[in-house]
N, C-alpha and C positions, 0 to 999 in steps of 0.2 A: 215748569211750575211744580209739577210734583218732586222732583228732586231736592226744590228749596221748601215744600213741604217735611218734608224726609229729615232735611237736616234740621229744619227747625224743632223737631221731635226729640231728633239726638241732643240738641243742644239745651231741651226743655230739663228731659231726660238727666243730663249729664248734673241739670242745677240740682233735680231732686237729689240726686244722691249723693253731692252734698252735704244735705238736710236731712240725711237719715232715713230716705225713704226709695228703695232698690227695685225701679220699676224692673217686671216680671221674675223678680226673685224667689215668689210664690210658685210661679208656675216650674222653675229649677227646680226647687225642692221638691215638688210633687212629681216631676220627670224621674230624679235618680232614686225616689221613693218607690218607682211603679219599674224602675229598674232593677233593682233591691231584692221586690219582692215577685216580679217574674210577673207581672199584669199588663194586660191590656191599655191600649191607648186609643184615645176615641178623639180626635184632635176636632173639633167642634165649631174655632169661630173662622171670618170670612178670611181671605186671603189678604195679607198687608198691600199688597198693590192694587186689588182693586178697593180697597178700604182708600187709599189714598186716590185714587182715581175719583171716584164717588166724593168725598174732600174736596177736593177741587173744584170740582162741580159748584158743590154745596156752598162755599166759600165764597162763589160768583153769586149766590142770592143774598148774601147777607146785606141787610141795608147799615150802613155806615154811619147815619144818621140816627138810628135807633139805638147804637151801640153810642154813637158819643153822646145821644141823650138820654141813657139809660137809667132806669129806677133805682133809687136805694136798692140795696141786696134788704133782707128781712135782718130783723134786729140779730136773732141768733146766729147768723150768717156775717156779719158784720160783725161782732162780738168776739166769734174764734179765730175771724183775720186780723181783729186787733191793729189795722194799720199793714198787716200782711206783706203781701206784691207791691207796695207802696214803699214801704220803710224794709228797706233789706234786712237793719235786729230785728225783725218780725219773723223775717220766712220762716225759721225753722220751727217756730212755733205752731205756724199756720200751718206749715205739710205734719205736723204729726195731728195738729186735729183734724186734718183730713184721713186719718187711720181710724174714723170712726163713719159708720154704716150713716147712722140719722144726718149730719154734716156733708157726707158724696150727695145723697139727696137730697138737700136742700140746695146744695150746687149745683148739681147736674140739673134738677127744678128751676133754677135761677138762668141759669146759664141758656136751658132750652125754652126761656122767657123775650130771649133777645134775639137769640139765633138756633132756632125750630128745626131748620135746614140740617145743619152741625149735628147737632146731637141725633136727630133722625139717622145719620147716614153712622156716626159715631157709637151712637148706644143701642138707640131703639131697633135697627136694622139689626145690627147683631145680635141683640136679645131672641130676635125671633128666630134666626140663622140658629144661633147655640141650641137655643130651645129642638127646634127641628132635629137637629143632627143629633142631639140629646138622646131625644126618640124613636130616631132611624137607624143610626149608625153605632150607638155603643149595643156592647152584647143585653141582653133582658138579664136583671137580678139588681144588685146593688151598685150602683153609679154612684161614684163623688168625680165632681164637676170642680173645678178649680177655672175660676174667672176672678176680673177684676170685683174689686166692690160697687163700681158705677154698673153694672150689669145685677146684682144681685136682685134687685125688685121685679124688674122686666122678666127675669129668666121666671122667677118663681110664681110671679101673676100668670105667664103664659102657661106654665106647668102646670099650675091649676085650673085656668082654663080649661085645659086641657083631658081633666080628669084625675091629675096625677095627686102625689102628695108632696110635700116638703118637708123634709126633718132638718130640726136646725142644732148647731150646739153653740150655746154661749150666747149671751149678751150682744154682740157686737158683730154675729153672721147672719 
């Protein structure tokens, strides 16, 4: 089961890019950046196998029923899929407004509307896993943190929980 999870990724994977959108291409770039310049790596989120392990799980609670009679998404949610996943001339449209912060949250919000379980084991688990290791395991001074954008809220509410601060730059981190 986790294996046809696995591949299902790759295969999800394979459509973004596609669409113009290179899942963990961020995280490349910031790898040969820290190579570059001779820093430190602080490798922060849970392990892919037990992420998919935990998946699996999760998967087995989803109710089925809630999902094929699920609520309108919110208008603004609805509006930048535009017919989306639905109408293939759509995708590419759809994954580049998903390159915007307010839009991953309102999905990832929608998403963890239907199936709680999912996105617990998906986001929320990790945000506090990142966060921890965030605070544990890199050296003390200035940390940039390189995660997806479905993680950015979670990380940063915990951090301030936490006591910490957040600097951000731009519009759209």
């Amino acid at each position: 089961a986790e294996m046809l999870l696995k591949l299902g990724f790759a295969g999800l994977y394979a459509m973004l890019r596609q669409f113009g959108l290179t899942p963990g291409q961020e995280f490349k770039v910031a790898l040969d950046e820290t190579d570059r310049l001779g820093l430190f790596i602080c490798y922060g989120d849970r392990d892919i196998d037990q992420t998919m392990s935990k998946l699996r799980g999760a998967l087995g609670h989803i109710s089925f029923e809630k999902l094929a009679n699920a609520p309108q998404p919110p208008a603004e949610l609805a509006s930048f899929f535009g017919g989306g996943f639905t109408n293939p001339m759509n995708i590419g449209a759809s994954v580049e407004n998903l390159k915007n912060r307010r839009h991953i949250a309102l999905l990832r919000d929608y998403v963890a509307s239907m199936a709680p379980e999912v996105m617990d084991v998906m986001v929320r688990e990790r945000d506090l896993i990142m966060t921890d290791r965030l605070l544990d395991d890199c050296r003390v001074g200035r940390t940039v943190a390189v995660v997806g954008m479905a993680h950015l809220d979670g990380i940063e509410d915990e951090w301030r929980r936490r006591g910490g601060e957040v600097f951000l730059h731009g519009d759209n981190s």
